[in-house]
DSSP file (Angstrom, degrees, kcal/mol; ACC not computed):
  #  RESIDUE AA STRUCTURE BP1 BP2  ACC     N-H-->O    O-->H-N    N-H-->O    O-->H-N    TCO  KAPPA ALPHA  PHI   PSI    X-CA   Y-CA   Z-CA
    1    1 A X     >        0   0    0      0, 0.0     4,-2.2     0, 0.0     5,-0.1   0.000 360.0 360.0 360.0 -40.2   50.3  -20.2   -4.6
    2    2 A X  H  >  +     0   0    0      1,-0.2     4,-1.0     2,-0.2     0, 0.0   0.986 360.0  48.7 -59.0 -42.0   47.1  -21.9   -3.2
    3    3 A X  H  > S+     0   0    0      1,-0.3     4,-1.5     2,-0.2     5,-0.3   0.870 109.1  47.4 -78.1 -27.8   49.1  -22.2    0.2
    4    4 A X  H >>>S+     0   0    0      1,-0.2     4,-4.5     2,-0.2     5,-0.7   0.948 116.2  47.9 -76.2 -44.8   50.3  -18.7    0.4
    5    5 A X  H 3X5S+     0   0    0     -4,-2.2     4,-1.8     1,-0.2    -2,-0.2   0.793 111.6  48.2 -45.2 -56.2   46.7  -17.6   -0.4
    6    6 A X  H 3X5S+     0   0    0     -4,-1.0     4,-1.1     2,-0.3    -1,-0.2   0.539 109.3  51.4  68.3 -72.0   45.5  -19.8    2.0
    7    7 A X  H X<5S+     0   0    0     -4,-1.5     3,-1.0    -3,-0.5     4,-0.3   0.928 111.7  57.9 -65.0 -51.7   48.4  -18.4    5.1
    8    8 A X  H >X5S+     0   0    0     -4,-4.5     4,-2.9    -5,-0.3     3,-2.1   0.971 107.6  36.8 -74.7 -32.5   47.0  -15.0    4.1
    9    9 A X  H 3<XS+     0   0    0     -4,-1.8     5,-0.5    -5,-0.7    -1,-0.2   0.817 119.3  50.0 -71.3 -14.9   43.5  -15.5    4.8
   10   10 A X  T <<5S+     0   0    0     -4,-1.1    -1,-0.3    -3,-1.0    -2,-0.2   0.163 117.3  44.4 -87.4   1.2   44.3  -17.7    8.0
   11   11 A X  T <45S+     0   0    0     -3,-2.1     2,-0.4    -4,-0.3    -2,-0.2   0.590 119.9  40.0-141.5 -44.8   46.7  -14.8    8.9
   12   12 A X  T  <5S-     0   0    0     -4,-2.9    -2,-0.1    -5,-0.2    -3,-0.1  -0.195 107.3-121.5 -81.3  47.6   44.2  -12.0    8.1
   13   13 A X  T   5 +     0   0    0     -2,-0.4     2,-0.2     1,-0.1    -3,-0.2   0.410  61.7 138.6 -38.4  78.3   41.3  -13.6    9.4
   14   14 A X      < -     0   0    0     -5,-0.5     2,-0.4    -6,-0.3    -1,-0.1  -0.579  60.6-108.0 -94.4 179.6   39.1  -13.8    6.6
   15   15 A X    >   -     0   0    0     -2,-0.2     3,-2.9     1,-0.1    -5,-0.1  -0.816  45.8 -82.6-107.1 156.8   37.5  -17.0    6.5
   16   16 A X  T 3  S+     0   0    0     -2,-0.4    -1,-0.1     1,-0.3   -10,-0.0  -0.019 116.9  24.8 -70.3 147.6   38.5  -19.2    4.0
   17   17 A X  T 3  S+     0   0    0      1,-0.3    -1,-0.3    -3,-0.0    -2,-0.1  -0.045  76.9 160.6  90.1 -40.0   36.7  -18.5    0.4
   18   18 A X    <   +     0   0    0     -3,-2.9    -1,-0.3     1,-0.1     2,-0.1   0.014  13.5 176.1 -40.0 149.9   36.0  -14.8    1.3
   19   19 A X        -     0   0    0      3,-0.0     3,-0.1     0, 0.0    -1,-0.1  -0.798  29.7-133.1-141.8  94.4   35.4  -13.2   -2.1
   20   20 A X        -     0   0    0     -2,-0.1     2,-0.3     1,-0.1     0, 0.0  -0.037  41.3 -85.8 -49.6 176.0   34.4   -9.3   -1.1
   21   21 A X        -     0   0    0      1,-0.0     2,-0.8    45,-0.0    -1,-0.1  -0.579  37.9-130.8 -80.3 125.0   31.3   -8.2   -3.0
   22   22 A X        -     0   0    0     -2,-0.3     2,-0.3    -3,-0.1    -1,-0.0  -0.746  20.0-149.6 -95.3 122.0   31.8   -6.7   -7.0
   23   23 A X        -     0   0    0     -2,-0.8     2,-0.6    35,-0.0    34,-0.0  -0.661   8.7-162.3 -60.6 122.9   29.8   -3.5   -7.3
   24   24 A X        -     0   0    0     -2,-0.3    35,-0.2    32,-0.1    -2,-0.0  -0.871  22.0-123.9-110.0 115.7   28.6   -3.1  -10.7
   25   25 A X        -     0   0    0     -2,-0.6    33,-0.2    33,-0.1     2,-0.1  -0.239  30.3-171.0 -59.9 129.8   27.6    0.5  -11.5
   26   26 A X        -     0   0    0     31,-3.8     2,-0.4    33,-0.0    31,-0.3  -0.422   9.7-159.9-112.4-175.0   24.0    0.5  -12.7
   27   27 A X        -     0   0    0     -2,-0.1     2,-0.9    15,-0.0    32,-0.0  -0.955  41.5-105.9-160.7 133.0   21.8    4.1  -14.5
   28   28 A X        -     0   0    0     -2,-0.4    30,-0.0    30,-0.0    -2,-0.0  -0.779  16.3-137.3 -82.8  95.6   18.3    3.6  -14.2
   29   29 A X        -     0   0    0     -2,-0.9     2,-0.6     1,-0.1    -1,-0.0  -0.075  30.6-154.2 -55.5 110.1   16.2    2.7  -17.4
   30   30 A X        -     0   0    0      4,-0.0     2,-0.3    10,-0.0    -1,-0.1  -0.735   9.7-166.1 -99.8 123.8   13.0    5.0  -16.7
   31   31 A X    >>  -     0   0    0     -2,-0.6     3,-1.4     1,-0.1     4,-1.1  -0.704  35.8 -95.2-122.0-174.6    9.8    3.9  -18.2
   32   32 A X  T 34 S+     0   0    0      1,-0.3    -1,-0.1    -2,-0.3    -2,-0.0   0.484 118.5  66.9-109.4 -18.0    6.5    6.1  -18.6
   33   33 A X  T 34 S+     0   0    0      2,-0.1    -1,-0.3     1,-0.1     4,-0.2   0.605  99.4  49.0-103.1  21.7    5.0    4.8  -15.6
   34   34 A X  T X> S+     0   0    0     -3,-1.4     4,-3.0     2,-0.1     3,-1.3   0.787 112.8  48.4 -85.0 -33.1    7.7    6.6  -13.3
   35   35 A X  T 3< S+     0   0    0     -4,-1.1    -3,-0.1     1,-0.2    -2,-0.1   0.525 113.5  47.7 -91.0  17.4    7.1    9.9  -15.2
   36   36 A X  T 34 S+     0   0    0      3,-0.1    -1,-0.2     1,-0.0    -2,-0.1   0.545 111.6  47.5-110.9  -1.4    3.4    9.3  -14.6
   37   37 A X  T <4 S-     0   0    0     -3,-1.3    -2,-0.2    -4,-0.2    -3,-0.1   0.683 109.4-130.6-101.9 -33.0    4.1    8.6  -11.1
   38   38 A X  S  < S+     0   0    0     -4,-3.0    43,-4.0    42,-0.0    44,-1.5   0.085  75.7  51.6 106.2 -25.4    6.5   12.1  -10.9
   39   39 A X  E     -A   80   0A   0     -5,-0.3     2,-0.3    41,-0.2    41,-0.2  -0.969  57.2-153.3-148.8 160.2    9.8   10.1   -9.0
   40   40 A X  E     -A   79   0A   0     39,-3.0    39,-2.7    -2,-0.4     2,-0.3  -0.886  21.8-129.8-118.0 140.4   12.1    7.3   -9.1
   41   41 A X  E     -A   78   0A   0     -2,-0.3     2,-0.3    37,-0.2    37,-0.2  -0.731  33.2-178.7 -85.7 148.8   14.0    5.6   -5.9
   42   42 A X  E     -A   77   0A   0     35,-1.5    35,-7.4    -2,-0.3     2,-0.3  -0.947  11.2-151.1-132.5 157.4   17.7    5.3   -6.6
   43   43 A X  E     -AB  76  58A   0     15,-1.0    15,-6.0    -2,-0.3     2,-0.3  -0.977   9.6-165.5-151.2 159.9   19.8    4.0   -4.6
   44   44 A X  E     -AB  75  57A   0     31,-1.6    31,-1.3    -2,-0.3     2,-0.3  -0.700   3.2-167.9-129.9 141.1   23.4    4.5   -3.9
   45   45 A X  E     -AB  74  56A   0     11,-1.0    11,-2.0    29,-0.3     2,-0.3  -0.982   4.3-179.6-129.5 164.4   26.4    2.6   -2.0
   46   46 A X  E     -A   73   0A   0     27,-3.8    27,-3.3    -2,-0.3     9,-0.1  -0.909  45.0 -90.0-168.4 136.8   30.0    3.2   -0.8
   47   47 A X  E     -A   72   0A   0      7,-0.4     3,-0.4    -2,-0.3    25,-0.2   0.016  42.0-139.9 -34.2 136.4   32.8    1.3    1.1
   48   48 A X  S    S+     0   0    0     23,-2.6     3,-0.3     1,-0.2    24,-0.2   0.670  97.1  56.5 -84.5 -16.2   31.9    2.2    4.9
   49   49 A X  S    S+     0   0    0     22,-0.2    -1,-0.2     1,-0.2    -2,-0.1   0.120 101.8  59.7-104.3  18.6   35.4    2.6    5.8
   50   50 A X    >   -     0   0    0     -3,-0.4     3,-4.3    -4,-0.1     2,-0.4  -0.154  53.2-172.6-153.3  38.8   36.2    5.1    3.2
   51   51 A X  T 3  S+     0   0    0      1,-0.3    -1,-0.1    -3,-0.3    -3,-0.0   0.304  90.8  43.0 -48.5  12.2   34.6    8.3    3.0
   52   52 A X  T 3  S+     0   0    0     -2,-0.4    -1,-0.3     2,-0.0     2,-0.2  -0.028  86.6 107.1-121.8  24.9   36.3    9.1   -0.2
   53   53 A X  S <  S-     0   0    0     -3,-4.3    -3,-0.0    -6,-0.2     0, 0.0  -0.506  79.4 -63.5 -99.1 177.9   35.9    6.0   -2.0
   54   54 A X        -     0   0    0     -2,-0.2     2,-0.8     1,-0.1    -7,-0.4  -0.063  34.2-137.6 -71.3 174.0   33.5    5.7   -4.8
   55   55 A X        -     0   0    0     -9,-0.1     2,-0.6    -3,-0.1    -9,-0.2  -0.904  20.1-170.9-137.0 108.3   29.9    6.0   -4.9
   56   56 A X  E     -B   45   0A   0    -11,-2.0   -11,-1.0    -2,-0.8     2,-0.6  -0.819  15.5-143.3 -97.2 123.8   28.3    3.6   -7.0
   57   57 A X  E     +B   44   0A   0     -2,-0.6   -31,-3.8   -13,-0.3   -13,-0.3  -0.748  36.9 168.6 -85.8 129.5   24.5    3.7   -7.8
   58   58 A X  E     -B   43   0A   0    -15,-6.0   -15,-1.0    -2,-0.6   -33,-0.1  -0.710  34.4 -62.1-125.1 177.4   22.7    0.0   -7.9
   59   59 A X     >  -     0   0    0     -2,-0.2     4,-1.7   -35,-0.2    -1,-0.1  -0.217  30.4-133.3 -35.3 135.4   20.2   -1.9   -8.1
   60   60 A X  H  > S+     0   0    0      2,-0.2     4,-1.7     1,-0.2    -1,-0.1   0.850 113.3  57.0 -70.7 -19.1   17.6   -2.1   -5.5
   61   61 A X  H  4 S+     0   0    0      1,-0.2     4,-0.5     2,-0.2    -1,-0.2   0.939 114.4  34.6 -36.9 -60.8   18.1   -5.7   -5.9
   62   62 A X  H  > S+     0   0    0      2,-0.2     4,-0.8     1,-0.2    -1,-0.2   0.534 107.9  63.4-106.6 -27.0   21.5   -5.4   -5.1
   63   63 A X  H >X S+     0   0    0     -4,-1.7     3,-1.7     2,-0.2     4,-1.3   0.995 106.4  52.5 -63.1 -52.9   21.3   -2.5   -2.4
   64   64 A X  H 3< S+     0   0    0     -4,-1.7     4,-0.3     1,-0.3    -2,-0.2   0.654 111.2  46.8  -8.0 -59.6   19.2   -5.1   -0.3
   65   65 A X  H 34 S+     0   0    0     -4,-0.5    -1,-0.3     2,-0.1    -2,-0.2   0.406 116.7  37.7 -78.4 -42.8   21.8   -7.4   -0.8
   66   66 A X  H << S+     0   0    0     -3,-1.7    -2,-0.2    -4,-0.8    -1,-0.1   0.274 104.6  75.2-128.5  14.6   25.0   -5.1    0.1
   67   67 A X  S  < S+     0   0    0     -4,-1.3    -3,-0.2     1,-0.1    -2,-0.1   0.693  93.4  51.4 -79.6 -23.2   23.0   -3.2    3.1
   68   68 A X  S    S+     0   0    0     -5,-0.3     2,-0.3    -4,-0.3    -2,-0.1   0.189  93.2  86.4-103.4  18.8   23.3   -5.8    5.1
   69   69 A X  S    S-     0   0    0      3,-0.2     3,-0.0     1,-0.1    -3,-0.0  -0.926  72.6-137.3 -96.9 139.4   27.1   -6.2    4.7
   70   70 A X  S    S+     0   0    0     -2,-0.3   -22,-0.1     1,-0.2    -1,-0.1   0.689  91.0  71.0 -84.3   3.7   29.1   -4.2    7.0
   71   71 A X  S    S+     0   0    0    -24,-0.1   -23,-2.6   -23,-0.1   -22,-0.2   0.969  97.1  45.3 -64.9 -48.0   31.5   -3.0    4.7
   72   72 A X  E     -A   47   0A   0    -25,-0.2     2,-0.4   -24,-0.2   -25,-0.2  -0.574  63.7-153.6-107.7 166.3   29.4   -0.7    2.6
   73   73 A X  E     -A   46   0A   0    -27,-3.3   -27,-3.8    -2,-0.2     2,-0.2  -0.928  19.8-169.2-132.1 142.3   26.9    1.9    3.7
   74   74 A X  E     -A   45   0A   0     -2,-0.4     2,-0.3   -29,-0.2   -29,-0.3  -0.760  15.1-149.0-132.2-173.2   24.0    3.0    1.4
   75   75 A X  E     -A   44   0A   0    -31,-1.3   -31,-1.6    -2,-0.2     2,-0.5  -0.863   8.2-148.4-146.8 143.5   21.3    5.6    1.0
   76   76 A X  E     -A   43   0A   0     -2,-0.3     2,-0.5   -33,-0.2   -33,-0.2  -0.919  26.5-176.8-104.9 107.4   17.6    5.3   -0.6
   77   77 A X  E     -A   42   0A   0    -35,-7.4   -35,-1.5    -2,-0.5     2,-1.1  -0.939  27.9-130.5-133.9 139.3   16.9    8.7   -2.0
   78   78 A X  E     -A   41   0A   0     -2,-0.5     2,-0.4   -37,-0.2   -37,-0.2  -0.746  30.1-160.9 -96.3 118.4   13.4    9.6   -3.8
   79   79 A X  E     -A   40   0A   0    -39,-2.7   -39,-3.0    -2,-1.1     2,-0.3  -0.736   6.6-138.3-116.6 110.3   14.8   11.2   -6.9
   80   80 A X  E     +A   39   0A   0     -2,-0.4   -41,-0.2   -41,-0.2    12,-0.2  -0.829  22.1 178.4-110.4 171.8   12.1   13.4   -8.8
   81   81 A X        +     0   0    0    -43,-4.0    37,-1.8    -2,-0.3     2,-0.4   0.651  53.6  42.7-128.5 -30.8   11.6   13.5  -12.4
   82   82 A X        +     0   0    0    -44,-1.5     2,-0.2    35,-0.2    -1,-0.2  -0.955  69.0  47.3-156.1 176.2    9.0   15.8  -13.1
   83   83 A X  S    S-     0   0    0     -2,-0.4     2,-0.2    -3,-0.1     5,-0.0  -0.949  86.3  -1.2 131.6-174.1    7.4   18.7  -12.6
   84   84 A X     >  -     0   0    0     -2,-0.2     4,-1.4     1,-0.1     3,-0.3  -0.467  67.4-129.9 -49.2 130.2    8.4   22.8  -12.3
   85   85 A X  T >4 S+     0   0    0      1,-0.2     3,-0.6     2,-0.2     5,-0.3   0.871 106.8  47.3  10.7 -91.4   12.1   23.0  -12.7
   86   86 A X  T 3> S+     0   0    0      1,-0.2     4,-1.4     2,-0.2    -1,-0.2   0.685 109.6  47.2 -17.5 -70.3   12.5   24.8  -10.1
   87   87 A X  H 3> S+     0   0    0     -3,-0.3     4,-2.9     1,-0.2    -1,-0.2   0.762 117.7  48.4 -50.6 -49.7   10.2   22.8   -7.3
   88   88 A X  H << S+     0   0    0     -4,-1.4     4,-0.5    -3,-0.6    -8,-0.2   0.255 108.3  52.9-107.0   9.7   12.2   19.1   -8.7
   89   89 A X  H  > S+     0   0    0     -4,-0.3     4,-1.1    -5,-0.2    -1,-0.2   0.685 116.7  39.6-110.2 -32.6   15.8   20.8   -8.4
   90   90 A X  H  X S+     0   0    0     -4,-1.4     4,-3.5    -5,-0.3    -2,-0.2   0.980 113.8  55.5 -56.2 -52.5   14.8   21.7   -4.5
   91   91 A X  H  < S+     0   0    0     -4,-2.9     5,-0.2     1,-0.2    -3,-0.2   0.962 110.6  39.5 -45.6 -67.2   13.2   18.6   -4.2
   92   92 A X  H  4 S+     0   0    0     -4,-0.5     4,-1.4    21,-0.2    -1,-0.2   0.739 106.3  70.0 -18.1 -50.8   16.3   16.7   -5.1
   93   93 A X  H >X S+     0   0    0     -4,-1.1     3,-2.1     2,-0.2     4,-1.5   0.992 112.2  31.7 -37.8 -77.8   18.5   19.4   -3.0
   94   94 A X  T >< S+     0   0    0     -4,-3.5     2,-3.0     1,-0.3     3,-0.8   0.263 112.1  59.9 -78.9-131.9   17.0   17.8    0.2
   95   95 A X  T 3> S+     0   0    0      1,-0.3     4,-2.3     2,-0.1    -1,-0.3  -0.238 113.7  38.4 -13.0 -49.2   16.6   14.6   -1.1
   96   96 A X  H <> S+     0   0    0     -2,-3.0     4,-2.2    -3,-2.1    -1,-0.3   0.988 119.4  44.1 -61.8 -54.9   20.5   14.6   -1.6
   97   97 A X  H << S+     0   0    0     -4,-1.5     4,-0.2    -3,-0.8    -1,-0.2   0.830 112.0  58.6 -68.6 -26.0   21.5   16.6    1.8
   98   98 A X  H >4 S+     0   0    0      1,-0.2     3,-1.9    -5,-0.2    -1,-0.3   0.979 115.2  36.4 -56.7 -65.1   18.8   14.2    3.4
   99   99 A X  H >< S+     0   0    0     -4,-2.3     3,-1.9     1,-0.3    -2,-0.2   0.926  87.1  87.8 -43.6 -62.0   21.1   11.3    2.0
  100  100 A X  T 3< S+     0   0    0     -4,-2.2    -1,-0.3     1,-0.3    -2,-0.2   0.415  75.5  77.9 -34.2 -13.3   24.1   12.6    2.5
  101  101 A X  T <  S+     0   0    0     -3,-1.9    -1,-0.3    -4,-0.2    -2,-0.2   0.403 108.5  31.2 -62.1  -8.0   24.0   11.0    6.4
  102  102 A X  S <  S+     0   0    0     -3,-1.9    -2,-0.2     1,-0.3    -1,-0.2   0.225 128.6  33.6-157.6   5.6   24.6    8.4    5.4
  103  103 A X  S >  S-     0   0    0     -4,-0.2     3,-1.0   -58,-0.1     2,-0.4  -0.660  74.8-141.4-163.8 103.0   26.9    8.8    2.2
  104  104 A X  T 3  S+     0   0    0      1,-0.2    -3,-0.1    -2,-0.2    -4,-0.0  -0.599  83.1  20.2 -48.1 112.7   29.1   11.7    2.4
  105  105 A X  T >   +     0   0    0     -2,-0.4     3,-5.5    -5,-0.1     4,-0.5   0.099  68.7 146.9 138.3 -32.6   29.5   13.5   -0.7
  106  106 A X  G X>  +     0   0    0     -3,-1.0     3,-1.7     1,-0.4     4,-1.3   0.681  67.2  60.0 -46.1 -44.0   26.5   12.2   -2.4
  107  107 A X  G 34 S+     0   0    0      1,-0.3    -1,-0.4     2,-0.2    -3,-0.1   0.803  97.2  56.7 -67.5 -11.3   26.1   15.6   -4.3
  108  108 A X  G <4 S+     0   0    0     -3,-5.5     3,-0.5     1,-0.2    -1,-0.3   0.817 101.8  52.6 -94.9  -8.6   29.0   15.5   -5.8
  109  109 A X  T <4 S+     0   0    0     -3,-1.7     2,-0.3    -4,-0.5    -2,-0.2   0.917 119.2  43.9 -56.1 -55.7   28.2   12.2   -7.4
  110  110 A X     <  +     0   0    0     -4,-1.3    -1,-0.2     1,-0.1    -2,-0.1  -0.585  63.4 152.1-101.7  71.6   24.8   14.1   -8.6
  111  111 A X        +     0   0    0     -3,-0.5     2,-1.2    -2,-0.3    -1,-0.1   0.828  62.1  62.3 -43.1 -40.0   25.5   17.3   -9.8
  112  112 A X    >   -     0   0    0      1,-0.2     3,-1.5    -3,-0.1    -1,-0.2  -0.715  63.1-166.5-119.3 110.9   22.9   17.7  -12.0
  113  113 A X  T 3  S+     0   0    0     -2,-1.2   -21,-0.2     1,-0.3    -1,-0.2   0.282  83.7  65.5 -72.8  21.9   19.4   17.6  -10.0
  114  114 A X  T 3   +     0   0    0      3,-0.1    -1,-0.3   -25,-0.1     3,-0.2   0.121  62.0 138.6-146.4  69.4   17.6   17.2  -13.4
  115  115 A X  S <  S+     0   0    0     -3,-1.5     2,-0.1     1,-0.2     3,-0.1  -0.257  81.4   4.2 -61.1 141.9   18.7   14.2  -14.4
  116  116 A X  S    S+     0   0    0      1,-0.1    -1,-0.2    -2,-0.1   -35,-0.1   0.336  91.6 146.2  80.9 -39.6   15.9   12.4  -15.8
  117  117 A X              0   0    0     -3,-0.2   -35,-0.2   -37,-0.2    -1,-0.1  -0.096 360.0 360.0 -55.4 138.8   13.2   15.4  -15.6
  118  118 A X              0   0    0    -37,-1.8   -36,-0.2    -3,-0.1    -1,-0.1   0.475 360.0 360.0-133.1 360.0   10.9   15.5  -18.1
């Protein structure tokens, strides 16, 4: 089995080892000085080759880390959390469509712009 594995990466030229990267979907733990601050960065990635693959939200650790692979393409959106209704569900709007340049879709990933609001 190691040699066919082996043929295939010598035949698809990955180089030998390649291991692609495992996304693990993260949800952001919010603590009293974000809602005293009014927004939270999230940030969001998806296979570049694949404008209908999933859309994972990470770490900023880990966006850092998978922006500078070219398989996936990510977006930084400043996500707010409080304030009028109204004002933090607009804000959000354009935050998303803002995003959305760079991850197709993204609203349908975040339906509900007041996630988080307090």
């Amino acid at each position: 089995m190691e040699d066919l594995n082996k043929k295939y990466s010598q035949l698809n030229g990955n180089p030998r080892g390649y291991r692609p990267n495992k996304v693990r979907a993260y949800v952001p733990k919010l603590v009293e000085s974000d809602y005293l601050r009014g927004y939270v960065h999230r940030y969001f990635i998806r296979s570049t080759n694949d404008t209908s693959a999933p859309i994972f939200e990470i770490t900023s650790k880990e966006y850092s880390q998978l922006l500078s692979n070219p398989f996936y393409v990510g977006a930084k959106v400043r996500w707010r959390i409080r304030g009028n209704f109204n004002e933090v569900k607009e804000s959000n709007r354009v935050a998303i469509r803002l995003a959305s340049d760079d991850i197709k879709n993204l609203g349908l990933y975040l339906p509900n712009l007041l996630q988080f609001h307090k």
